[in-house]
C-alpha positions in Angstrom: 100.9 165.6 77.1 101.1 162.1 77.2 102.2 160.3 73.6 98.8 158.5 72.0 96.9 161.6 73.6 99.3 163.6 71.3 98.7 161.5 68.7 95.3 161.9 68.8 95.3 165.0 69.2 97.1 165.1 66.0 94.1 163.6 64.1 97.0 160.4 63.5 94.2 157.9 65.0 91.5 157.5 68.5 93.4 157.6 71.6 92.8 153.4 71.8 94.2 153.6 68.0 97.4 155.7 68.8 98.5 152.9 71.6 98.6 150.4 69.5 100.7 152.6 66.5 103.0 153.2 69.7 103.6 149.7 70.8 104.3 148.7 67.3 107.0 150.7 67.0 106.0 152.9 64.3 106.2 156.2 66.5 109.4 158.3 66.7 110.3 160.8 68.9 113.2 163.6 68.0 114.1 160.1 65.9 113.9 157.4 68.4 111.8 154.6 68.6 109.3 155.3 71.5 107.2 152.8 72.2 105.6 153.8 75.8 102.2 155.6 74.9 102.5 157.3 78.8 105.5 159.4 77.2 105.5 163.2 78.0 105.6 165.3 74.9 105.2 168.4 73.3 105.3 171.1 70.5 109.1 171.3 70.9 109.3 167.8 70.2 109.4 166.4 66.6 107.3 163.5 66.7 107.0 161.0 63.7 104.2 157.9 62.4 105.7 155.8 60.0 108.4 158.5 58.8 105.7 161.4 58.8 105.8 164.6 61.0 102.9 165.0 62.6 101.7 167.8 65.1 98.6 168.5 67.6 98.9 172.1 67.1 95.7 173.2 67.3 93.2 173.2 64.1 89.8 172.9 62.8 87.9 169.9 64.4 86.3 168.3 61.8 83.0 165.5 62.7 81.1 164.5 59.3 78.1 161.8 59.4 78.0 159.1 56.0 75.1 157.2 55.2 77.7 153.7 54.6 76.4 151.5 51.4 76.9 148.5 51.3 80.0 146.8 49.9 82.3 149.5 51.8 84.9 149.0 54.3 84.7 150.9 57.7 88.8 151.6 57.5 91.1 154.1 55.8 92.5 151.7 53.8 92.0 148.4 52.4 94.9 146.1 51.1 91.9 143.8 49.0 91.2 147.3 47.4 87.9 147.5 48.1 86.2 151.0 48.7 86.9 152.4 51.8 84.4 155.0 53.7 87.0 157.6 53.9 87.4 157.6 49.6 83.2 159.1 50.3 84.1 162.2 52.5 86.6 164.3 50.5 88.6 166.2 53.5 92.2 168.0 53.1 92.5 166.8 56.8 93.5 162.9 57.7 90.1 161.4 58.7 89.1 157.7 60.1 86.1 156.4 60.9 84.6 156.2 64.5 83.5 152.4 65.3 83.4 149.8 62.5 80.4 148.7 60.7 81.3 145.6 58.4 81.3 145.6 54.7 77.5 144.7 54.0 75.9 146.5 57.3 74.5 149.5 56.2 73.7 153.1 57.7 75.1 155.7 60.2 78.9 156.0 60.5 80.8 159.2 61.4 84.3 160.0 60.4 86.6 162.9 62.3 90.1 164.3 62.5 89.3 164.3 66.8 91.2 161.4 68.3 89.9 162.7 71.4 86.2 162.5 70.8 86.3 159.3 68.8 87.7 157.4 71.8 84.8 159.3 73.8 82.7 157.8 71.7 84.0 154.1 71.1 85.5 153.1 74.4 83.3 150.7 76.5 83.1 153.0 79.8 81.3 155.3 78.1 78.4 153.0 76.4 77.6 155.4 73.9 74.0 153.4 72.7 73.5 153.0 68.9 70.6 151.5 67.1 70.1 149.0 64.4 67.0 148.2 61.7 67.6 144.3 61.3 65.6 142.2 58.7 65.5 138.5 58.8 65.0 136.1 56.6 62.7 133.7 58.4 60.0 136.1 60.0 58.0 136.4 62.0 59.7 138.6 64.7 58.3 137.1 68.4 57.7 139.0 71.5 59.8 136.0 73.2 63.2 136.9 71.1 62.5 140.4 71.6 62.8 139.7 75.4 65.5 137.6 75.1 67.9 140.1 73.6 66.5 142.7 76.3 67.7 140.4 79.2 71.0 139.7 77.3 72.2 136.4 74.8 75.2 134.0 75.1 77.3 134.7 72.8 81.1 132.7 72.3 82.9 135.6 73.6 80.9 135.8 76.5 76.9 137.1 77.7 76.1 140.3 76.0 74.4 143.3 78.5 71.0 144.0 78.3 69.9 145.9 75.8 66.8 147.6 73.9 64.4 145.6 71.3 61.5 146.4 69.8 59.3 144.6 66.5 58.8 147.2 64.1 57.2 144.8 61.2 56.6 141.3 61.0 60.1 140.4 59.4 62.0 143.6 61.2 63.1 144.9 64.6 65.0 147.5 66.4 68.0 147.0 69.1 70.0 149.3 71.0 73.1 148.5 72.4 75.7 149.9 74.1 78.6 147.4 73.4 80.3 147.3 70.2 81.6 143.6 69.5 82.7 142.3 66.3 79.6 141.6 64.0 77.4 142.0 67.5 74.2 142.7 66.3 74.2 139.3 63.5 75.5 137.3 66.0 72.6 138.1 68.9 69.9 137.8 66.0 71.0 134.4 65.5 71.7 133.6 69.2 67.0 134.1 68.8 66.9 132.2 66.0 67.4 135.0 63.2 69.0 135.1 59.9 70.0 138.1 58.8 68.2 139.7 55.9 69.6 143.2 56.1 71.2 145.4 58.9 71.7 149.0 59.4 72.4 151.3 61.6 70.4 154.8 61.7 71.3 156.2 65.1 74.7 157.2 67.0 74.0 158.6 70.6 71.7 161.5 69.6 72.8 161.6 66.3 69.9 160.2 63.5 70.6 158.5 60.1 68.1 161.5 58.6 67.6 161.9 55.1 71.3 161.0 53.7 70.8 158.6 50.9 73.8 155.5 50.6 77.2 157.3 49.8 76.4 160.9 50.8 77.6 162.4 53.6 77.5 166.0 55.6 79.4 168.1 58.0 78.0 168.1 61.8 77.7 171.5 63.1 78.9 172.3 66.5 76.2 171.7 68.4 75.3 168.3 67.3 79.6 167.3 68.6 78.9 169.0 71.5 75.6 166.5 72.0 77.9 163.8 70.9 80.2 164.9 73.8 77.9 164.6 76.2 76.5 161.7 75.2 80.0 160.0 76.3 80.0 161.1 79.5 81.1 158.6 82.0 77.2 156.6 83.8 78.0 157.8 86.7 77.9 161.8 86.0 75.4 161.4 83.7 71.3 162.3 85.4 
């Protein structure tokens, strides 16, 4: 098995995640620096993260959903101290969030011990669509920016792909999209002419934001990973 597979395997980090651990230099295998994520390894192997044995033998696969408050950081750790989502989901197992929402962006984030399925379900080939409730501060919301952010926006990084939007209230829409830049959703609302009010997201593939309340947070049964799954199927095997 190839290294960052291994290592996600582990529940160390996503397979995207693992790389970069590798190329840093903070993987050791049977005590040497490795830092080729393509490396063939195994069981017999003792591999290392930052001094720590880790292992991919198999065990439980763990998926929870969080409704994210406000305030909280989409990492495992923070070095300003501020809450982190992984302090809400008491585990025994290492988790880490999939995808990033940022500090004040509200909603739907899950958190797993699956390397495996969180780079299913974050890397761009897939396009996993997630939906957002913005509020803006200057309403009203106009069929024409609606459009606009269907067709696609310029955005500094480059034009984002078209997506799906939809006025729910006078001062509140919906968009789907199946990118994930940095602080993507803010920036297209103000690429129409929108300041952000509030943002949150209440759906991941087929998984809905429910009834959880800010801060609380619940274990997905099996066949709601399994949706998940095939939700990141590569476009062209899905119907």
């Amino acid at each position: 098995m190839r290294l960052a597979k291994y290592l996600a395997h582990a529940g160390v980090a996503s397979r995207r995640a693992a790389e970069k651990l590798v190329f840093d230099g903070r993987v050791r295998v049977d005590g040497e620096v490795v830092t080729d994520p393509a490396r063939d390894v195994d069981e017999s192997r003792r591999v290392e993260v930052d001094g720590r044995a880790v292992s991919a033998a198999e065990r439980p696969r763990l998926v929870y959903a969080l409704h994210k408050p406000a305030g909280v950081v989409s990492t495992a750790s923070d070095p300003q101290g501020r809450p982190t989502v992984v302090a809400l989901v008491p585990s025994s197992e290492r988790l880490y969030p999939v995808g990033r929402l940022d500090a004040e962006t509200t909603g739907l984030i899950l958190l797993t011990n699956d390397g495996e399925l969180a780079n299913l379900l974050t890397h761009p080939r897939y396009g996993v669509p997630k939906r957002y409730r913005v509020t803006v501060w200057n309403p009203p919301v106009r069929p024409a920016a609606m459009e606009a952010l269907e067709a696609g926006v310029e955005l500094d990084d480059g034009p984002t792909a078209p997506a799906r939007a939809r006025r729910i209230e006078h001062d509140r829409f919906e968009v789907v999209l199946r990118e994930g830049r940095k602080r993507q959703v803010r920036r297209m609302a103000e690429a129409v002419g929108y300041r952000v009010k509030a943002l949150e997201r209440v759906q991941f593939g087929p998984l809905r934001i429910g009834t959880l309340a800010p801060g609380e947070h619940r274990r997905l049964k099996t066949a709601e990973i399994e949706a998940l799954r095939r939700a990141a199927r590569p476009p062209a095997r899905r119907r």
